[in-house]
DRENTORKOL-3810 file (N, C-alpha, C; in nm, 4 decimals):
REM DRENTORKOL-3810
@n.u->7.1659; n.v->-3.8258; n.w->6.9120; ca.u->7.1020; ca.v->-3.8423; ca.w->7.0414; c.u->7.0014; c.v->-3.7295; c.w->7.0666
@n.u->7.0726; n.v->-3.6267; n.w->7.0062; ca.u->6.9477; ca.v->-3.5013; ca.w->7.0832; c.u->6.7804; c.v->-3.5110; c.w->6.9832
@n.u->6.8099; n.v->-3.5632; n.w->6.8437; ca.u->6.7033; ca.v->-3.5743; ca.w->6.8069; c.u->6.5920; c.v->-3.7436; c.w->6.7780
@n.u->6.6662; n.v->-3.7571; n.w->6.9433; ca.u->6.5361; ca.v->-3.8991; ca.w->6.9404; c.u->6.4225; c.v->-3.8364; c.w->7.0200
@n.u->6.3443; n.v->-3.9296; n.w->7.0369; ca.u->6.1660; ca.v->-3.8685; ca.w->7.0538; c.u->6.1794; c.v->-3.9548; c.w->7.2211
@n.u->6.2524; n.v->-4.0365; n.w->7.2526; ca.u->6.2184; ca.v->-4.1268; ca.w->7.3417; c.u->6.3719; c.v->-4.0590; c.w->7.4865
@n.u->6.3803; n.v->-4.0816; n.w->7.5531; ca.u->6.5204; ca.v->-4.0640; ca.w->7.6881; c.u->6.5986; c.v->-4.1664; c.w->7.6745
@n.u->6.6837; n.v->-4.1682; n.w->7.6706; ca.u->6.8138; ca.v->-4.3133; ca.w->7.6673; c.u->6.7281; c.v->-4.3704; c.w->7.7661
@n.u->6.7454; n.v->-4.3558; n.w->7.8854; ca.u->6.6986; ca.v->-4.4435; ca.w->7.9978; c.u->6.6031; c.v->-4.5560; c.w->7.9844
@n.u->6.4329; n.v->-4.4746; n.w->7.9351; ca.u->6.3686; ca.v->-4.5318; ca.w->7.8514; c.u->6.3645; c.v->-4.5847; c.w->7.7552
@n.u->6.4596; n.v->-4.5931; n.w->7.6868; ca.u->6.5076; ca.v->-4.6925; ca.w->7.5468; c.u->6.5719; c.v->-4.8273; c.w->7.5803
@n.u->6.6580; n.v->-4.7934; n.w->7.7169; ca.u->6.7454; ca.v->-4.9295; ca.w->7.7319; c.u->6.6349; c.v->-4.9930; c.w->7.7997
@n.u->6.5162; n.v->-4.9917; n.w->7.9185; ca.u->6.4786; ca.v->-5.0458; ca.w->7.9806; c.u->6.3505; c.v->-5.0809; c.w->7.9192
@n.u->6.3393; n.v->-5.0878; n.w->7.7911; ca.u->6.2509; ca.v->-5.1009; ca.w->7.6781; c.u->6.3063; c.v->-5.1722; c.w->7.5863
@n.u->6.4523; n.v->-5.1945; n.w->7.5613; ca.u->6.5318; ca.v->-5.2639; ca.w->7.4807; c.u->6.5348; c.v->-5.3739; c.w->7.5496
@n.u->6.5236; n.v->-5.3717; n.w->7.7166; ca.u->6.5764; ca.v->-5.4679; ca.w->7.7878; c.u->6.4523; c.v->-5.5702; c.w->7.8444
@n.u->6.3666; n.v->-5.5456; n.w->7.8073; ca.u->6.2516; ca.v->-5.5898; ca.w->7.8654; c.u->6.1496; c.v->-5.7096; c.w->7.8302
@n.u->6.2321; n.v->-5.7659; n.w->7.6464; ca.u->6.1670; ca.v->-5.8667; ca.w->7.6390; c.u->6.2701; c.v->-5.9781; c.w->7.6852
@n.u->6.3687; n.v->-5.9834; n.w->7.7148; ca.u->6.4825; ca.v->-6.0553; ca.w->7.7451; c.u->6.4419; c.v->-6.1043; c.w->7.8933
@n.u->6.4634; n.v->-6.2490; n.w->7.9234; ca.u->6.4106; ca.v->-6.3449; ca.w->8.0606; c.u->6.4793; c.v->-6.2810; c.w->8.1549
@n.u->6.4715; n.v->-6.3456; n.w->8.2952; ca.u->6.5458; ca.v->-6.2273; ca.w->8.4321; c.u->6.6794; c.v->-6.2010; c.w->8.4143
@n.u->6.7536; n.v->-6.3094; n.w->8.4286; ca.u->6.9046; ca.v->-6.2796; ca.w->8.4437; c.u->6.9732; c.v->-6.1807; c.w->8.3356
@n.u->6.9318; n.v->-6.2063; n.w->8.2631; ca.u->6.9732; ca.v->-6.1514; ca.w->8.1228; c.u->6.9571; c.v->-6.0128; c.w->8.1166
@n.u->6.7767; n.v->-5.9875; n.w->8.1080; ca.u->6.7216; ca.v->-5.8308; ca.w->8.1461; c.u->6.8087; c.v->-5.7578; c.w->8.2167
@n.u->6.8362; n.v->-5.7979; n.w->8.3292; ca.u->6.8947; ca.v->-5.6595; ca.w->8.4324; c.u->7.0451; c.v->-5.6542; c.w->8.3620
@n.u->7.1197; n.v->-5.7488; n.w->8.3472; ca.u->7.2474; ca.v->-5.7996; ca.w->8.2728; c.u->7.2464; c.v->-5.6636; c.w->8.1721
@n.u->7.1440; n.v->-5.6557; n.w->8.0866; ca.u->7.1386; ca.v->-5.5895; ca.w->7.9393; c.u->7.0914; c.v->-5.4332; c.w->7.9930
@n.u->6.9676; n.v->-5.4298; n.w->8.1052; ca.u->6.9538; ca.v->-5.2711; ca.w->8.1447; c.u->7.0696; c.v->-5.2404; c.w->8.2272
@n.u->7.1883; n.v->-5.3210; n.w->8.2777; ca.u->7.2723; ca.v->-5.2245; ca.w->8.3852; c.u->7.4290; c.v->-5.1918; c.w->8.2903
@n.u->7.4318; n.v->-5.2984; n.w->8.1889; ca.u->7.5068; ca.v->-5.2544; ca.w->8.0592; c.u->7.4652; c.v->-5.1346; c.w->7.9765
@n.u->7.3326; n.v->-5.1218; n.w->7.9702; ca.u->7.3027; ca.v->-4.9893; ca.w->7.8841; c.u->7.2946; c.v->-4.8813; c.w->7.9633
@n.u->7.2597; n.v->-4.9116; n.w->8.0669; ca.u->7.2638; ca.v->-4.7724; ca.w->8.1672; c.u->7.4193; c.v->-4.6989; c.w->8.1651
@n.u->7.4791; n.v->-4.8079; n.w->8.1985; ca.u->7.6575; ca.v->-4.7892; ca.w->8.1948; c.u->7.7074; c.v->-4.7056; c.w->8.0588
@n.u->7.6529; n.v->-4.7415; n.w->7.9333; ca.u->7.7192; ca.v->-4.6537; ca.w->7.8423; c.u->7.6197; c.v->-4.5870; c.w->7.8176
@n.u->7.5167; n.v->-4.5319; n.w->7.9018; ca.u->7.4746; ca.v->-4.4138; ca.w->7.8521; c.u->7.5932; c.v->-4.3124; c.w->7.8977
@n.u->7.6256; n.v->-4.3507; n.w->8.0403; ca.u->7.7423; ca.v->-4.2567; ca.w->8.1107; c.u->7.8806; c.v->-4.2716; c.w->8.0963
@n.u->7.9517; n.v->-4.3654; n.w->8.0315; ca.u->8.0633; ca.v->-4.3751; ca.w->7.9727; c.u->8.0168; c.v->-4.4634; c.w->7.8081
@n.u->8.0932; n.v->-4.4337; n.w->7.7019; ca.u->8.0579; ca.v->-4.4240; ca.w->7.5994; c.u->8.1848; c.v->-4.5628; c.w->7.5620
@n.u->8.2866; n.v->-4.5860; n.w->7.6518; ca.u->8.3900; ca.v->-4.6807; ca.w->7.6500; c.u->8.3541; c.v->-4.7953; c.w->7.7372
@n.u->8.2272; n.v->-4.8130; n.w->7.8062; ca.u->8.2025; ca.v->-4.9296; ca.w->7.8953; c.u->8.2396; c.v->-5.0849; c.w->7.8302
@n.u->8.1790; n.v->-5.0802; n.w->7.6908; ca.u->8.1840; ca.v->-5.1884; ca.w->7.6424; c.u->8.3488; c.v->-5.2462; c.w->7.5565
@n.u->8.3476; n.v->-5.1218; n.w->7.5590; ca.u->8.5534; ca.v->-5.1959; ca.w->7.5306; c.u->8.6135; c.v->-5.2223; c.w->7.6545
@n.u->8.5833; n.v->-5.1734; n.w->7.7650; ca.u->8.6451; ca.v->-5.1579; ca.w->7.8667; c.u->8.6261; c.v->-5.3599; c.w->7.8948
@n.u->8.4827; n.v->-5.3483; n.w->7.8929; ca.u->8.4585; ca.v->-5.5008; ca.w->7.9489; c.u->8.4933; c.v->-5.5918; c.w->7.8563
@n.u->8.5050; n.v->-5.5426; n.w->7.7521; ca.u->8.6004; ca.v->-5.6380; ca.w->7.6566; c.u->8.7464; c.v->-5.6558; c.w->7.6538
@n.u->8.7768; n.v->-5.5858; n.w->7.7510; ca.u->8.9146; ca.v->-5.5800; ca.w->7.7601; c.u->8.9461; c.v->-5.6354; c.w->7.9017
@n.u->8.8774; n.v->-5.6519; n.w->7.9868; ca.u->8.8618; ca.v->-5.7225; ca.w->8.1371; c.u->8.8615; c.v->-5.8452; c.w->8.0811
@n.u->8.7587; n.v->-5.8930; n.w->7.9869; ca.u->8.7255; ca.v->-6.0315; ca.w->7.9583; c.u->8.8479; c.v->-6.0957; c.w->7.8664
@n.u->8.9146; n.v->-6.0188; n.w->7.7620; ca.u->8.9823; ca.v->-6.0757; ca.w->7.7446; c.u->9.1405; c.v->-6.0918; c.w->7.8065
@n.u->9.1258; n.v->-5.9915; n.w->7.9441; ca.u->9.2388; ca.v->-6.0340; ca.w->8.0407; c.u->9.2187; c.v->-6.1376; c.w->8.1147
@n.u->9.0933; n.v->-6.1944; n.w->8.1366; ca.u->9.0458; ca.v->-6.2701; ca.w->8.2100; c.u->9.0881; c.v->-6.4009; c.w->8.1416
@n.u->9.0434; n.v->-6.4316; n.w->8.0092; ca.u->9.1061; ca.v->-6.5463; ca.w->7.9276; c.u->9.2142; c.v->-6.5764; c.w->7.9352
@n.u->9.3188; n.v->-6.4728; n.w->7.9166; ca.u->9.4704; ca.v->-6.4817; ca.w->7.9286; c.u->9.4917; c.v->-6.5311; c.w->8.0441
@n.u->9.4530; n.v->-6.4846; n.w->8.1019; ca.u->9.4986; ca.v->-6.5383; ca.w->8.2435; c.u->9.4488; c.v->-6.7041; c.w->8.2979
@n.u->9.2888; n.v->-6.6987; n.w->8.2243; ca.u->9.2741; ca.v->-6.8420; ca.w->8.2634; c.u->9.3423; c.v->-6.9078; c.w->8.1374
@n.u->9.4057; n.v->-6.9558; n.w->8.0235; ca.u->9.4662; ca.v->-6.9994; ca.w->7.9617; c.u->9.6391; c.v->-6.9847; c.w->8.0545
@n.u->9.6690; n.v->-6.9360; n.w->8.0715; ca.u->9.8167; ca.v->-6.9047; ca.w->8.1724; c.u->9.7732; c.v->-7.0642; c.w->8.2754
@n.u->9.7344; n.v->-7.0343; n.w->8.3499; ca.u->9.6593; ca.v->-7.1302; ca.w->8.4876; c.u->9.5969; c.v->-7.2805; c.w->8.4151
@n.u->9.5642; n.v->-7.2829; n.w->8.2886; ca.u->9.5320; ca.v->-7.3772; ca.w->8.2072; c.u->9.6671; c.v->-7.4712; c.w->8.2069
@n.u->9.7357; n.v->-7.3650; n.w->8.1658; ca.u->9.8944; ca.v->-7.4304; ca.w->8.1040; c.u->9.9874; c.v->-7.4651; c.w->8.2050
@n.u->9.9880; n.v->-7.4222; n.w->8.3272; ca.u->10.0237; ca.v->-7.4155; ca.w->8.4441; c.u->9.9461; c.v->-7.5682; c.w->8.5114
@n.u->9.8772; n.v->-7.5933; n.w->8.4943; ca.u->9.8292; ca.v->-7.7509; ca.w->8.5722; c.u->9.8299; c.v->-7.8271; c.w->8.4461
@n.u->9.7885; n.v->-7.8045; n.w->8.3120; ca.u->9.8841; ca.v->-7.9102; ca.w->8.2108; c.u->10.0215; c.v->-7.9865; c.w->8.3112
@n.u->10.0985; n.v->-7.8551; n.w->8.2785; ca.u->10.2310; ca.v->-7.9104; ca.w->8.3682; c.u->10.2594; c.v->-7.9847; c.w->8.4280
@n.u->10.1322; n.v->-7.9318; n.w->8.5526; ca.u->10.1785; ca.v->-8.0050; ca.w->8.6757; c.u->10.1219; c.v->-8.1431; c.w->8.6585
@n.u->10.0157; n.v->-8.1885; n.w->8.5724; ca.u->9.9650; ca.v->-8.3106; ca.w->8.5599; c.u->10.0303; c.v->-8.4065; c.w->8.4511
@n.u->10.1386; n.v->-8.3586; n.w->8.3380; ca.u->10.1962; ca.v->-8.4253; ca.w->8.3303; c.u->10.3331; c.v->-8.4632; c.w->8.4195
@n.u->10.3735; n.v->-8.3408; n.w->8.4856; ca.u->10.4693; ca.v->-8.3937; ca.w->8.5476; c.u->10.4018; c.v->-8.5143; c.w->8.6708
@n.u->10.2879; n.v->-8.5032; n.w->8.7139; ca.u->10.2174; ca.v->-8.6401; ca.w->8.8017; c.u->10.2205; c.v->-8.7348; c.w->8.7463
@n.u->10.2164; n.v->-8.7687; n.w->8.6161; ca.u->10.1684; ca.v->-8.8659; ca.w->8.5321; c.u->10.3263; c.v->-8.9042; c.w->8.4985
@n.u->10.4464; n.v->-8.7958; n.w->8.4716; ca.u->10.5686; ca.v->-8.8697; ca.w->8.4583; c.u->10.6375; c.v->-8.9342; c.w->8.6276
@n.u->10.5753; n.v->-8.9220; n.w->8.7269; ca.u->10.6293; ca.v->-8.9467; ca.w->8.8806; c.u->10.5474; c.v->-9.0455; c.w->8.9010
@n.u->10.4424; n.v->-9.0855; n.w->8.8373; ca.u->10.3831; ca.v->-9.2031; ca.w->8.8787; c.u->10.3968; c.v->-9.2902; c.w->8.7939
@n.u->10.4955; n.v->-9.2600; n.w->8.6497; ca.u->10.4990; ca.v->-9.3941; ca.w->8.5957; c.u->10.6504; c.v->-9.4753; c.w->8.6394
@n.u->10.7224; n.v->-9.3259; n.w->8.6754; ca.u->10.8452; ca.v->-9.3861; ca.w->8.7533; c.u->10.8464; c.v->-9.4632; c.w->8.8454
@n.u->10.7513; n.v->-9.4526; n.w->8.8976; ca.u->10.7389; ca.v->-9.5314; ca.w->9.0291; c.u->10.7262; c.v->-9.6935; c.w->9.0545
END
């Protein structure tokens, strides 16, 4: 790091700049982030894949409940 020619700052918002809107700021507020923590991107990899777990949990959880609908309405 100490021997680049360019500022982090200026690198990400130069990295980030041929990329369309949503995306751009998406990619400069991610690089800004690990200029100042160096763990941002495990971190959010580790949110995201709590996030899966959890929507797979809630997945499996209305499975359930829709076969148990599907076994109460054939009883019927």
């Amino acid at each position: 790091m100490s021997q680049m020619s360019i500022q982090p700052k200026d690198l990400v918002s130069e990295i980030s700049e041929p990329f369309f809107w949503p995306l751009s700021i998406y990619i400069k507020k991610s690089g800004l982030n690990g200029i100042e923590d160096y763990l941002s991107s495990d971190k959010r990899l580790v949110k995201m894949f709590c996030t899966q777990l959890i929507f797979i949990y809630l997945h499996g959880i209305t499975a359930v409940l829709g076969f148990l609908i599907i076994a109460y309405s054939i009883m019927k």
